[in-house]
PyMOL Python script that loads the backbone (N, CA, C, O; Angstrom):
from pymol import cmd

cmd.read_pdbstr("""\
ATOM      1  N   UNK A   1     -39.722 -24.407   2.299  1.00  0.00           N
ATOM      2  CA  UNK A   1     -38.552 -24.790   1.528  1.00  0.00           C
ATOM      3  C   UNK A   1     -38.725 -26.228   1.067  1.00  0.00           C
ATOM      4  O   UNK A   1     -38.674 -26.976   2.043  1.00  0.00           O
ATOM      5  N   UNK A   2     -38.900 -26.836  -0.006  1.00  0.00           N
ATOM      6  CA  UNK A   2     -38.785 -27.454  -1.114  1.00  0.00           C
ATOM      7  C   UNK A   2     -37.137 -28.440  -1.250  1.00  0.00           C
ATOM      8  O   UNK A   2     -36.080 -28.008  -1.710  1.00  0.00           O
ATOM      9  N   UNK A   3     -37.365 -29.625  -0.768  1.00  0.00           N
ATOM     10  CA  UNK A   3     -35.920 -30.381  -1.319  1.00  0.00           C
ATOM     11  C   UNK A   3     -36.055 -31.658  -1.882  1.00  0.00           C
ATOM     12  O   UNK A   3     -37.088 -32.269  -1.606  1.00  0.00           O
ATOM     13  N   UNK A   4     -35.329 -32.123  -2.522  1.00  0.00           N
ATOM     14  CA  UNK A   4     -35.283 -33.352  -3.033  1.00  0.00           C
ATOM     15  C   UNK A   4     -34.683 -33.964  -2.273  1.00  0.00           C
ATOM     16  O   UNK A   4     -33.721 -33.392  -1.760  1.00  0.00           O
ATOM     17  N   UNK A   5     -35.075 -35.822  -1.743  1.00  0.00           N
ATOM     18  CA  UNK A   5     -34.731 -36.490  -0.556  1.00  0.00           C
ATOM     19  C   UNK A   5     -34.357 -37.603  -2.308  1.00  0.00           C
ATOM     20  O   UNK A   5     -34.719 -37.384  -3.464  1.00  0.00           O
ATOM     21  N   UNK A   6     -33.326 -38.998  -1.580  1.00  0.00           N
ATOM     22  CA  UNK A   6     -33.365 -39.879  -2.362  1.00  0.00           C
ATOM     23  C   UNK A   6     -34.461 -40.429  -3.428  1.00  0.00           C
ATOM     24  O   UNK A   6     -34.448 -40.546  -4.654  1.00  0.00           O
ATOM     25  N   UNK A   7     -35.482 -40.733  -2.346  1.00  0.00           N
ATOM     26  CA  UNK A   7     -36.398 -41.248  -3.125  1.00  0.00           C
ATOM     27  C   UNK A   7     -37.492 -40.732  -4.141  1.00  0.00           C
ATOM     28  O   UNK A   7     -38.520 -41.335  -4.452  1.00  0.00           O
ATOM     29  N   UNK A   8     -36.995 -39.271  -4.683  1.00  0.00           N
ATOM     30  CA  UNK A   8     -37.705 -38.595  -5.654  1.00  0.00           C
ATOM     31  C   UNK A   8     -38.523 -38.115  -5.543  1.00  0.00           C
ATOM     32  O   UNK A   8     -38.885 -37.384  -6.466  1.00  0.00           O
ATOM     33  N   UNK A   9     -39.499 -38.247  -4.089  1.00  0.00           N
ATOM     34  CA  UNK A   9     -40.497 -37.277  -4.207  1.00  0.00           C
ATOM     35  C   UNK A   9     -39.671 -35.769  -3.418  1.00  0.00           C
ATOM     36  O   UNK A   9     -38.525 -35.492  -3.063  1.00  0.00           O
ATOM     37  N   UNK A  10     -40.597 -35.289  -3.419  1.00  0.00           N
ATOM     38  CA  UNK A  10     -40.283 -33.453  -2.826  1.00  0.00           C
ATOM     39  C   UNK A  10     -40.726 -33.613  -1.831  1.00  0.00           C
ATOM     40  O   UNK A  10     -41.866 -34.070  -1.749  1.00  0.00           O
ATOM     41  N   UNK A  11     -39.968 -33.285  -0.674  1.00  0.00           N
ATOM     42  CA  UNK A  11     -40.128 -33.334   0.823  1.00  0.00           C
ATOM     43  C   UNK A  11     -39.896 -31.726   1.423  1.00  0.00           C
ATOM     44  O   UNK A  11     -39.164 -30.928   0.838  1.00  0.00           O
ATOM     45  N   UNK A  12     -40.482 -31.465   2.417  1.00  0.00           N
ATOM     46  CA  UNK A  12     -40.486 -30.069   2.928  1.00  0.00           C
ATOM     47  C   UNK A  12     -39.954 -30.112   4.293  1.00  0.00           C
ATOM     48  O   UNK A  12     -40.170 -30.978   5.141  1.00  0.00           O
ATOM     49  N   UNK A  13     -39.288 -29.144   4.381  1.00  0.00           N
ATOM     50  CA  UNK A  13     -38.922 -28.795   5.739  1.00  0.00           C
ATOM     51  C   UNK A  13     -39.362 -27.807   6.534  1.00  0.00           C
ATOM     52  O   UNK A  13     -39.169 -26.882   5.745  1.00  0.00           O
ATOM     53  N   UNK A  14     -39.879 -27.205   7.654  1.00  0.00           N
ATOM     54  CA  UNK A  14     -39.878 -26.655   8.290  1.00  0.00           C
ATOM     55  C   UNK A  14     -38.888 -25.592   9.091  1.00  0.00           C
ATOM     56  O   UNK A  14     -39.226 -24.648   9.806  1.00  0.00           O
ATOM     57  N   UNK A  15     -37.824 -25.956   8.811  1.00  0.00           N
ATOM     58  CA  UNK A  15     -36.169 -25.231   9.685  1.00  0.00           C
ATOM     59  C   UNK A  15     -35.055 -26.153   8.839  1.00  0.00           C
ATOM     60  O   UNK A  15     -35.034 -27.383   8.877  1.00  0.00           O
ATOM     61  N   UNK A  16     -34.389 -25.549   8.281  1.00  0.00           N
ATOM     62  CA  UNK A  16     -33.060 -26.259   8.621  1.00  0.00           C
ATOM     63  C   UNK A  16     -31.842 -25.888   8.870  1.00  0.00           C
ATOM     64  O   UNK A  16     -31.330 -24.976   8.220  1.00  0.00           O
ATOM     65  N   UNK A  17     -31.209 -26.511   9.812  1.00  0.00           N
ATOM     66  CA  UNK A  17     -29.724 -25.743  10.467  1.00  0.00           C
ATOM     67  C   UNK A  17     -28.516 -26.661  10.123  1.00  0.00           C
ATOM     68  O   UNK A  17     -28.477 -27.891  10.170  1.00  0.00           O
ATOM     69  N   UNK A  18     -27.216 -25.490   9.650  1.00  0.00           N
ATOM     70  CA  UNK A  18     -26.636 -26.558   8.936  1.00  0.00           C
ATOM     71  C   UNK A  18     -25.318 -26.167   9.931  1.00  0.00           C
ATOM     72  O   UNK A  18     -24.801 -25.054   9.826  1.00  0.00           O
ATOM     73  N   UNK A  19     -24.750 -27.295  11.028  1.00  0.00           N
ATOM     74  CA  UNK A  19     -23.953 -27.495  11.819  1.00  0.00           C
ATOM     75  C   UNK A  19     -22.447 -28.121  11.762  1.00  0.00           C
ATOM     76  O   UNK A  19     -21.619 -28.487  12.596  1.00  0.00           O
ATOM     77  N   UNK A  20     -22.548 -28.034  10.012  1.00  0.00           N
ATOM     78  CA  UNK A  20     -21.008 -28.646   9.844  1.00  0.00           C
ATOM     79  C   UNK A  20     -20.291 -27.922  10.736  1.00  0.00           C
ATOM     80  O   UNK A  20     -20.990 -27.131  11.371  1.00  0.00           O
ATOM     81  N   UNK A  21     -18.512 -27.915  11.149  1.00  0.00           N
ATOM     82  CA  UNK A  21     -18.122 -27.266  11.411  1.00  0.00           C
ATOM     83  C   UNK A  21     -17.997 -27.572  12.845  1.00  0.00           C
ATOM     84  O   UNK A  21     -16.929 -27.411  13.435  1.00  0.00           O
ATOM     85  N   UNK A  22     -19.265 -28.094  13.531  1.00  0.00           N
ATOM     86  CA  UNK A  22     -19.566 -27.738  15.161  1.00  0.00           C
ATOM     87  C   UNK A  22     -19.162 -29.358  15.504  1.00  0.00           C
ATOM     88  O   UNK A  22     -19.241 -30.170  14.582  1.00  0.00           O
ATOM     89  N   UNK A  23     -18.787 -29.743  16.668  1.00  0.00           N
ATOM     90  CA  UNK A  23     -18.891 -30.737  17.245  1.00  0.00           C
ATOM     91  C   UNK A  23     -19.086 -30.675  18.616  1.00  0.00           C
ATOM     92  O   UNK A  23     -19.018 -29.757  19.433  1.00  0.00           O
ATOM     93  N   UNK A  24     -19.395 -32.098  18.699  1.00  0.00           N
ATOM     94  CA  UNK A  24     -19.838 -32.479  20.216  1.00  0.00           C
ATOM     95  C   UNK A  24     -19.797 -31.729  21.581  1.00  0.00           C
ATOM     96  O   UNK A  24     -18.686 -31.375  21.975  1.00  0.00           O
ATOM     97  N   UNK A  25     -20.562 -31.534  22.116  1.00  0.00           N
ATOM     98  CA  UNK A  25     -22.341 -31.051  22.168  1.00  0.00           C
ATOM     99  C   UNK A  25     -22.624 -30.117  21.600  1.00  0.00           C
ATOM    100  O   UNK A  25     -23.729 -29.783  22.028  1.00  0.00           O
ATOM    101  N   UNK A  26     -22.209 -29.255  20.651  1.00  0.00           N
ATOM    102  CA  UNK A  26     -22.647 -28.634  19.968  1.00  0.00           C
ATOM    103  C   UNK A  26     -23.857 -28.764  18.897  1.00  0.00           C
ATOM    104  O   UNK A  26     -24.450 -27.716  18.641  1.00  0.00           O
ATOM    105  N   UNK A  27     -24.315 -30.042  18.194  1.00  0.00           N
ATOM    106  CA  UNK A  27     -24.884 -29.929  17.430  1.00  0.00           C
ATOM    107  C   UNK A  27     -26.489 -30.422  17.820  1.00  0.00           C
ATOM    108  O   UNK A  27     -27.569 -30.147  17.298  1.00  0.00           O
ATOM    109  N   UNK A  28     -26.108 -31.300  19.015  1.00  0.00           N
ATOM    110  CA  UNK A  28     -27.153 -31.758  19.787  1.00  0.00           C
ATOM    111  C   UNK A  28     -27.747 -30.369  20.380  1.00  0.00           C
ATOM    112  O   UNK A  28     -28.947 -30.136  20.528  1.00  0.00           O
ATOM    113  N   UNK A  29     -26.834 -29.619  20.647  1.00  0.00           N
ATOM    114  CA  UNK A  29     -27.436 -27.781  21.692  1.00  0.00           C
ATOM    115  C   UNK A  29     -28.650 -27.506  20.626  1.00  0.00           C
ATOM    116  O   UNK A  29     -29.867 -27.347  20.725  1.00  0.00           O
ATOM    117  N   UNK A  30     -27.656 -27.532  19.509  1.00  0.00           N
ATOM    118  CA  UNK A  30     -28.449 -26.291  18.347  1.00  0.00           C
ATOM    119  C   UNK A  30     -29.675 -27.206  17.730  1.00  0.00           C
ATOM    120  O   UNK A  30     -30.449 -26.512  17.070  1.00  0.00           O
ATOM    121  N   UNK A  31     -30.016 -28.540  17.786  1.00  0.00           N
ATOM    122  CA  UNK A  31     -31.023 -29.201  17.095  1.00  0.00           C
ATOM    123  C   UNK A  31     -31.906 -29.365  18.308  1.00  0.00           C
ATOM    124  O   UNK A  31     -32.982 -29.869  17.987  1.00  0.00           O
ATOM    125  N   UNK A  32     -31.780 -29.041  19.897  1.00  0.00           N
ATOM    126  CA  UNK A  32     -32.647 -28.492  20.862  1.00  0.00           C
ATOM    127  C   UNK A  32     -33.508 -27.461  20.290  1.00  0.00           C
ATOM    128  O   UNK A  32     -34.725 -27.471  20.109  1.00  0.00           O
ATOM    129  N   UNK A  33     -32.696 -26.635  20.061  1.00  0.00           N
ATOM    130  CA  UNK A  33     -33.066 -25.145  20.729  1.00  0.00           C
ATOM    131  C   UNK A  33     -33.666 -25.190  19.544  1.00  0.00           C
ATOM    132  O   UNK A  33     -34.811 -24.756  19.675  1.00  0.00           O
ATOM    133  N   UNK A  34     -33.386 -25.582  18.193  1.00  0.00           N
ATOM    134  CA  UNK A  34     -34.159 -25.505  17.275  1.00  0.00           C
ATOM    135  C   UNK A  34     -35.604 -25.525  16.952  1.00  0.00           C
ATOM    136  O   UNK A  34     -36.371 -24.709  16.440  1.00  0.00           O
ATOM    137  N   UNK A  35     -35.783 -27.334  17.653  1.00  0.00           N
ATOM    138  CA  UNK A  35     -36.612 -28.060  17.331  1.00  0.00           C
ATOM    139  C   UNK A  35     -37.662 -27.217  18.661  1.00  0.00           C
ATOM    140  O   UNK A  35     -38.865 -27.164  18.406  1.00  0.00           O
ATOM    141  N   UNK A  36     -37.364 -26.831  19.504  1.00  0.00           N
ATOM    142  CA  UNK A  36     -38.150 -26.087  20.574  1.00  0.00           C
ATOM    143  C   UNK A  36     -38.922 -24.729  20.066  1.00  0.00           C
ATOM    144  O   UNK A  36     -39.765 -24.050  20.653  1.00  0.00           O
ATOM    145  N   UNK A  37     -38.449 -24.604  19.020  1.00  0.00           N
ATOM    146  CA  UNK A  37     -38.829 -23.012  18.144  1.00  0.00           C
ATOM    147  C   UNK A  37     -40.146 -23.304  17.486  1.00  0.00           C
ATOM    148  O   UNK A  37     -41.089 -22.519  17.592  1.00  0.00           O
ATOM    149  N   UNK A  38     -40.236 -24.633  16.682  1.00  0.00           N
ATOM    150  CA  UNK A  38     -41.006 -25.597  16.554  1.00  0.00           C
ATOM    151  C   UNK A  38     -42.381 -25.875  16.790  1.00  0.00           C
ATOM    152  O   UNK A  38     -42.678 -25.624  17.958  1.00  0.00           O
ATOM    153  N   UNK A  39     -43.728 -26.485  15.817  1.00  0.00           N
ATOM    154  CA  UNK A  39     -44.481 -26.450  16.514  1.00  0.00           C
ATOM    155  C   UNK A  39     -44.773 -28.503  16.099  1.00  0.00           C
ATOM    156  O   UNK A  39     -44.283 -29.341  15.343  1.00  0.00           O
ATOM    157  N   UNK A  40     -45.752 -28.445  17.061  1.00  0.00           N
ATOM    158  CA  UNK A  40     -45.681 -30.041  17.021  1.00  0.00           C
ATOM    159  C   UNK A  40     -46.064 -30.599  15.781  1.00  0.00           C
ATOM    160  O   UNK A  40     -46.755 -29.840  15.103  1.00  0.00           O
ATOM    161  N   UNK A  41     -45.699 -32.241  15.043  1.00  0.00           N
ATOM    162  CA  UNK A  41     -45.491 -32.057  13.675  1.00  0.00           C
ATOM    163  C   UNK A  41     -44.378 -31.489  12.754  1.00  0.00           C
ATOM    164  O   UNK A  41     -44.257 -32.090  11.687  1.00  0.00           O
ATOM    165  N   UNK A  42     -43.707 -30.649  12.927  1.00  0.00           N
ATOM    166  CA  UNK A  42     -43.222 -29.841  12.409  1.00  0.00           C
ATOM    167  C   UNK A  42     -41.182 -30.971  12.004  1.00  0.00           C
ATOM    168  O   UNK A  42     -40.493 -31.684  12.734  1.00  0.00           O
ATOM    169  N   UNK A  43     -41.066 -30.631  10.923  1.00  0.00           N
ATOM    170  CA  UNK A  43     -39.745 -31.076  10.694  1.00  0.00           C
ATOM    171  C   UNK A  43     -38.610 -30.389  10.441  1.00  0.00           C
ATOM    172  O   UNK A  43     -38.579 -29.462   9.631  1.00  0.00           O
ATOM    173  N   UNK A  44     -37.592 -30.790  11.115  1.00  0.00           N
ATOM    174  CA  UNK A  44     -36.526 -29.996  11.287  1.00  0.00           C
ATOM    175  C   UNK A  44     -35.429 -30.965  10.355  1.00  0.00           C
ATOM    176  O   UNK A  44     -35.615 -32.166  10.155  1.00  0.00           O
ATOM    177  N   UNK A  45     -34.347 -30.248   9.875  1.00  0.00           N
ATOM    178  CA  UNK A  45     -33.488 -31.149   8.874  1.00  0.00           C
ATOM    179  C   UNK A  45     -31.817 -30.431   9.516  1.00  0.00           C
ATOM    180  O   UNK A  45     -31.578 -29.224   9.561  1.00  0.00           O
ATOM    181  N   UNK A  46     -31.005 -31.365   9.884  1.00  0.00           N
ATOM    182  CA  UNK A  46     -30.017 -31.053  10.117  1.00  0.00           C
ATOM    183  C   UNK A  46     -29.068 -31.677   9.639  1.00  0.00           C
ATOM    184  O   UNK A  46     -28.949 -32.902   9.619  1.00  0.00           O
ATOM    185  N   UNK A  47     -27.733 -30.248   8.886  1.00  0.00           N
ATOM    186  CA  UNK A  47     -26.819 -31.151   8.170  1.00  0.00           C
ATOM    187  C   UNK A  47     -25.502 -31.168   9.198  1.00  0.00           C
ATOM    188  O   UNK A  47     -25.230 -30.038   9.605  1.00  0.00           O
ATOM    189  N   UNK A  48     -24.837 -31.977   9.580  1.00  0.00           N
ATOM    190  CA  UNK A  48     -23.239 -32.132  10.268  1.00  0.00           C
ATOM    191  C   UNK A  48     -22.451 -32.749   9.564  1.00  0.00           C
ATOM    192  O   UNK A  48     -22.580 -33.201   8.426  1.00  0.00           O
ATOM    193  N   UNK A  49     -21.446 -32.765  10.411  1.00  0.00           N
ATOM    194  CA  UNK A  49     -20.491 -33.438   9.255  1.00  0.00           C
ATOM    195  C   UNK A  49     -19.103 -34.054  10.669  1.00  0.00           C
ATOM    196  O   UNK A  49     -17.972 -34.481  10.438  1.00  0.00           O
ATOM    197  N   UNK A  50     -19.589 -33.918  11.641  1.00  0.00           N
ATOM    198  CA  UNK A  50     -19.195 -34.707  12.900  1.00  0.00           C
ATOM    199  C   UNK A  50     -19.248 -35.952  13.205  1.00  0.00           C
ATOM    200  O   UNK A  50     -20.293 -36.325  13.739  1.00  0.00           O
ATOM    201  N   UNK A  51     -18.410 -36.736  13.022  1.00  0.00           N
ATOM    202  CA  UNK A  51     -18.900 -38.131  12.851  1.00  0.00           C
ATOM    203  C   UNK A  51     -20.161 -38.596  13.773  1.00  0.00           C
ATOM    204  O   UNK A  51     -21.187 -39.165  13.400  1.00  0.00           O
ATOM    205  N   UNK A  52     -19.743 -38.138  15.249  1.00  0.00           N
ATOM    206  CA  UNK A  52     -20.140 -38.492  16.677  1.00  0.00           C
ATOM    207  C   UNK A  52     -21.435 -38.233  16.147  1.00  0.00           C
ATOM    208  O   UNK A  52     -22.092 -39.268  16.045  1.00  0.00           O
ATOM    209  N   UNK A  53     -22.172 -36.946  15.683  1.00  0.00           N
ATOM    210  CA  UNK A  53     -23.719 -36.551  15.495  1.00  0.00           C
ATOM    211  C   UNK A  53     -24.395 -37.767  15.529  1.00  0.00           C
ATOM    212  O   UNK A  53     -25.060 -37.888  16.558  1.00  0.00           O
ATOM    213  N   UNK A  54     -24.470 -38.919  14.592  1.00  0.00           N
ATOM    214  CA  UNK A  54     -24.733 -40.168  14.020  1.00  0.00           C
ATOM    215  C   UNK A  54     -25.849 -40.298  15.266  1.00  0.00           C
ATOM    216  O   UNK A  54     -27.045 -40.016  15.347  1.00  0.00           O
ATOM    217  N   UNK A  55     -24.666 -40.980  16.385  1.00  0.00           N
ATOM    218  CA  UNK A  55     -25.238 -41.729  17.775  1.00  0.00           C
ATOM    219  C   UNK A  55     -25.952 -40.581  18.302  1.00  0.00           C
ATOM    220  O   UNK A  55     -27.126 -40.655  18.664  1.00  0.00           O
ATOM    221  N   UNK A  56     -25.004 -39.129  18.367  1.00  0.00           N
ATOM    222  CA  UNK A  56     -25.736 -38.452  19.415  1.00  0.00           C
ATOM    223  C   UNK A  56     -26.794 -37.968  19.070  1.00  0.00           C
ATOM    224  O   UNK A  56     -27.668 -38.048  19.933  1.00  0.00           O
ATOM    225  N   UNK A  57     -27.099 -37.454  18.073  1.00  0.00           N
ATOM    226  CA  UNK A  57     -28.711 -36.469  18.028  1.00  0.00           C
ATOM    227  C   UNK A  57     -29.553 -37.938  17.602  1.00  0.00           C
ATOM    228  O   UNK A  57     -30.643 -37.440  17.319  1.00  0.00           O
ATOM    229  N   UNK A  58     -29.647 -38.750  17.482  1.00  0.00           N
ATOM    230  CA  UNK A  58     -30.347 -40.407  17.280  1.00  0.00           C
ATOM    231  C   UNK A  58     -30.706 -40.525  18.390  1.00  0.00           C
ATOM    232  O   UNK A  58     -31.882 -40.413  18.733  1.00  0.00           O
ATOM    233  N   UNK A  59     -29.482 -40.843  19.370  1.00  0.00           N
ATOM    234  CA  UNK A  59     -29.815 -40.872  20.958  1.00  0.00           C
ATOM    235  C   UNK A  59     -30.827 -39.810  21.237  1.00  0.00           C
ATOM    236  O   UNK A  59     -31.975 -40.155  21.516  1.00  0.00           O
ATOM    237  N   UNK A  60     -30.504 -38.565  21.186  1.00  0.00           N
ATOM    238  CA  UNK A  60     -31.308 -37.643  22.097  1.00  0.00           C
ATOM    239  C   UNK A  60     -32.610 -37.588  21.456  1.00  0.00           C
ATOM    240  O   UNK A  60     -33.599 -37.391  22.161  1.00  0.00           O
ATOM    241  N   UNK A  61     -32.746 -37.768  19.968  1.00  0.00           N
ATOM    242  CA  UNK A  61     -33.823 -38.234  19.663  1.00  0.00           C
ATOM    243  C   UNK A  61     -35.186 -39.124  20.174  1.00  0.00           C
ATOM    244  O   UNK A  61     -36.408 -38.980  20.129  1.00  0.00           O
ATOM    245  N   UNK A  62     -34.166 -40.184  20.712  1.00  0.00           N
ATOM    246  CA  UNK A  62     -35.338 -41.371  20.975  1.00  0.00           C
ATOM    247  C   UNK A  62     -35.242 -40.987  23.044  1.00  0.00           C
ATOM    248  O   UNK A  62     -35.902 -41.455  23.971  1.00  0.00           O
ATOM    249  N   UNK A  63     -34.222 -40.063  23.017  1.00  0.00           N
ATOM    250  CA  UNK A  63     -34.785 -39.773  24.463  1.00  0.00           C
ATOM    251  C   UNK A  63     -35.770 -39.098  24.990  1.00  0.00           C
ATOM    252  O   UNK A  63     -36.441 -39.286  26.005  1.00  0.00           O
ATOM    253  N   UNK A  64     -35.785 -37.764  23.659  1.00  0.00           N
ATOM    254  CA  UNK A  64     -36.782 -36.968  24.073  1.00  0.00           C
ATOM    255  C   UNK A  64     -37.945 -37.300  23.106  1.00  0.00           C
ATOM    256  O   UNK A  64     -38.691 -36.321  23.145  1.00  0.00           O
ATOM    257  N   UNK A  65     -38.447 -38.230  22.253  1.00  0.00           N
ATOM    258  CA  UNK A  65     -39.474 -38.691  22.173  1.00  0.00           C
ATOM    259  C   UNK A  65     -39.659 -38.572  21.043  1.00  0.00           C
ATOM    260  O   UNK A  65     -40.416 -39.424  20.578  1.00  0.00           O
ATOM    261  N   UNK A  66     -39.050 -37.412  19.945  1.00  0.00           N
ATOM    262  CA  UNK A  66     -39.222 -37.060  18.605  1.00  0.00           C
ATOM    263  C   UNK A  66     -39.168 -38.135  17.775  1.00  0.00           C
ATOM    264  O   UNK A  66     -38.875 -39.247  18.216  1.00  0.00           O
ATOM    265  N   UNK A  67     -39.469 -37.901  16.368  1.00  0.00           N
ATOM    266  CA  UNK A  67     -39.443 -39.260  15.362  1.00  0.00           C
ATOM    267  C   UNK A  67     -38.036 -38.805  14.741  1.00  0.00           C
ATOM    268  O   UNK A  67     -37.802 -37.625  14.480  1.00  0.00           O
ATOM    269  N   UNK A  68     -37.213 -39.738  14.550  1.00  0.00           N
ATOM    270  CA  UNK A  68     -36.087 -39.313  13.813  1.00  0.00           C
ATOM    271  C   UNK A  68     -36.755 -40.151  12.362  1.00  0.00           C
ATOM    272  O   UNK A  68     -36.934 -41.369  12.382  1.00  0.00           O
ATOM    273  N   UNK A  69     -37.001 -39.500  11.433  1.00  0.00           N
ATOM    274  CA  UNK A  69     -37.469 -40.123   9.804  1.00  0.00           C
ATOM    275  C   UNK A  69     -36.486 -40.259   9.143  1.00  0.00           C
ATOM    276  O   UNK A  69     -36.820 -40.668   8.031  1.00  0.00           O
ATOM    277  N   UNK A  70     -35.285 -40.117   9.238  1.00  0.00           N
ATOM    278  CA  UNK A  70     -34.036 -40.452   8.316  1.00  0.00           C
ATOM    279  C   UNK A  70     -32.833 -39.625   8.692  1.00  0.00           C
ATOM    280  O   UNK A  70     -32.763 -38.454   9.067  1.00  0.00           O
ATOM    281  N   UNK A  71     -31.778 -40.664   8.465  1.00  0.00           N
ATOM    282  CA  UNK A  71     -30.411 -40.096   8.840  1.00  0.00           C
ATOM    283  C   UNK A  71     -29.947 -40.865   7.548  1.00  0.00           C
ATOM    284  O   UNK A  71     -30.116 -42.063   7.318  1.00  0.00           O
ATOM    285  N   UNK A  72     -29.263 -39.835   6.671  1.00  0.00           N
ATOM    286  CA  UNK A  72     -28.145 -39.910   5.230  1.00  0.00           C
ATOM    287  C   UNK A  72     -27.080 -39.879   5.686  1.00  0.00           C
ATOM    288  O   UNK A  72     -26.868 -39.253   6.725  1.00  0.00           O
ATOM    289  N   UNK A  73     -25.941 -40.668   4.913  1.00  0.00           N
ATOM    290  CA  UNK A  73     -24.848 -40.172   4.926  1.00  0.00           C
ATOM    291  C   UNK A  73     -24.167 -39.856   3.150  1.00  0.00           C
ATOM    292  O   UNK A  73     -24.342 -40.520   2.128  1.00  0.00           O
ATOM    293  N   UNK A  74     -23.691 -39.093   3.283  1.00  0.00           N
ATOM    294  CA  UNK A  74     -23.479 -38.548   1.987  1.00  0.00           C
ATOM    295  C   UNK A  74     -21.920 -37.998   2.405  1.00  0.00           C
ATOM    296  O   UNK A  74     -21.730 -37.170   3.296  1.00  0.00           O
ATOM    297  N   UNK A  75     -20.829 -38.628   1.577  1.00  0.00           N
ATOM    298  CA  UNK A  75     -19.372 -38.631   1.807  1.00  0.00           C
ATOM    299  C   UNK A  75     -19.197 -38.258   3.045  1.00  0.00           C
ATOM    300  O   UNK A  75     -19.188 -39.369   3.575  1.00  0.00           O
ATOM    301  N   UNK A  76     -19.039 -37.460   3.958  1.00  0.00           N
ATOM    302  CA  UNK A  76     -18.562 -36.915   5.052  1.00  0.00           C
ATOM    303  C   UNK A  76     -19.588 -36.187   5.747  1.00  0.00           C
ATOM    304  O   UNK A  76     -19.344 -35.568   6.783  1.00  0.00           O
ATOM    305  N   UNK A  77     -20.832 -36.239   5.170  1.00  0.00           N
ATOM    306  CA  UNK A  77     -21.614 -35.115   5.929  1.00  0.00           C
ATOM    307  C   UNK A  77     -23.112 -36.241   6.168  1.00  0.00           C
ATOM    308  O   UNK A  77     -23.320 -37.274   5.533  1.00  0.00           O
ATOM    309  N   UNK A  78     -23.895 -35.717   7.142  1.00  0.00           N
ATOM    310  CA  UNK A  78     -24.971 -36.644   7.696  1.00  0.00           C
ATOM    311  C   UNK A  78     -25.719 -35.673   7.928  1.00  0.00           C
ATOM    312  O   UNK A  78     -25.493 -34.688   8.631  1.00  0.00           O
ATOM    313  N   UNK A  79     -27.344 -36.150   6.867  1.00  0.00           N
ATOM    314  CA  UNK A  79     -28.579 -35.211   7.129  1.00  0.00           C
ATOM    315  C   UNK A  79     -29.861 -35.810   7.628  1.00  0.00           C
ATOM    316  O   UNK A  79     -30.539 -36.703   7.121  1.00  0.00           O
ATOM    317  N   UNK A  80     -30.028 -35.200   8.614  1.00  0.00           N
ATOM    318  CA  UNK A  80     -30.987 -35.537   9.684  1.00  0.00           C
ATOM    319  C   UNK A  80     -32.426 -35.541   9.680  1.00  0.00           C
ATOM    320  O   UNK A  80     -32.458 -34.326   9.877  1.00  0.00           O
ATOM    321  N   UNK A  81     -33.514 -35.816   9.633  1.00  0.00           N
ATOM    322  CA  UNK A  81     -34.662 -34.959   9.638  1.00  0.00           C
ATOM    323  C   UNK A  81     -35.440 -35.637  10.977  1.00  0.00           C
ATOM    324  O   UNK A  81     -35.558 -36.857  11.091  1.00  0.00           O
ATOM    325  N   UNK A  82     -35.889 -34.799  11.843  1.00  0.00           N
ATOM    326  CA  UNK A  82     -36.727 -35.177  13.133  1.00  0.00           C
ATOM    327  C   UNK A  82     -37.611 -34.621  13.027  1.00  0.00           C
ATOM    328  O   UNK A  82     -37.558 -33.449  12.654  1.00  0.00           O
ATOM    329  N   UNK A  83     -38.710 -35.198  13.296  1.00  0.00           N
ATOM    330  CA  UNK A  83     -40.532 -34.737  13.698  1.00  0.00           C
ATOM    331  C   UNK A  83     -40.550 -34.263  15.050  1.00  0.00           C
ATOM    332  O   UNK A  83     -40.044 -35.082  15.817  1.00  0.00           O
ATOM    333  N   UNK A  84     -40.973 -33.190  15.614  1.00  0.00           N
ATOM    334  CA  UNK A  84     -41.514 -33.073  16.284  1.00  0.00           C
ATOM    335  C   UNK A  84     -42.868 -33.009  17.224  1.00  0.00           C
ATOM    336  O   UNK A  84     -43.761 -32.169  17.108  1.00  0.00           O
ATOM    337  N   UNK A  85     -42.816 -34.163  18.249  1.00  0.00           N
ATOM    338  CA  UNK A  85     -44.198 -34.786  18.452  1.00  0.00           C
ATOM    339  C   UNK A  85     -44.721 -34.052  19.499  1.00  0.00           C
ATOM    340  O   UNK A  85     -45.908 -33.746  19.605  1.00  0.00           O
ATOM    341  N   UNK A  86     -43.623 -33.699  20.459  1.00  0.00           N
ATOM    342  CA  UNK A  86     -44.326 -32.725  21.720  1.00  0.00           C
ATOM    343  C   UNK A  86     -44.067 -31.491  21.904  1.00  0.00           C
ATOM    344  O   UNK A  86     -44.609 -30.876  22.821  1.00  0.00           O
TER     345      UNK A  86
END
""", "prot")
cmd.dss("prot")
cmd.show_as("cartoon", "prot")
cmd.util.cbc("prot")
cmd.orient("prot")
């Protein structure tokens, strides 16, 4: 799958799960279980729209070791993309 990121080039994703709707721990569950489906390298893109997401999947990010490559915010909603390294 094929998307356009800000900066104009074409960026690819690997998965993406779109978690508006869900909040806290919910979106952190589902960008687990996701990113575990996953093979290493591999990028996952998640859209929410939970304010809290921001800190929390950032946090769990740099806990469990992944690269977080960008967090958007776009009016009310925040899109994620994490590398998976292990």
């Amino acid at each position: 799958m094929n998307m356009t990121v800000d900066n104009g080039n074409e960026e690819s994703f690997d998965k993406v799960i779109d978690v508006r709707g869900l909040y806290c721990p919910e979106p952190v569950f589902r960008t687990k279980i996701e990113i575990e489906k996953l093979g290493i390298g591999s990028k996952l893109k998640i859209i929410a729209d939970d304010p809290e997401s921001e800190e929390d999947i950032t946090r769990w990010a740099e806990k469990t070791g992944h690269n977080l490559l960008s967090v958007q915010k776009k009016d009310n909603e925040l899109e994620f993309v994490i590398k998976k390294t292990k």
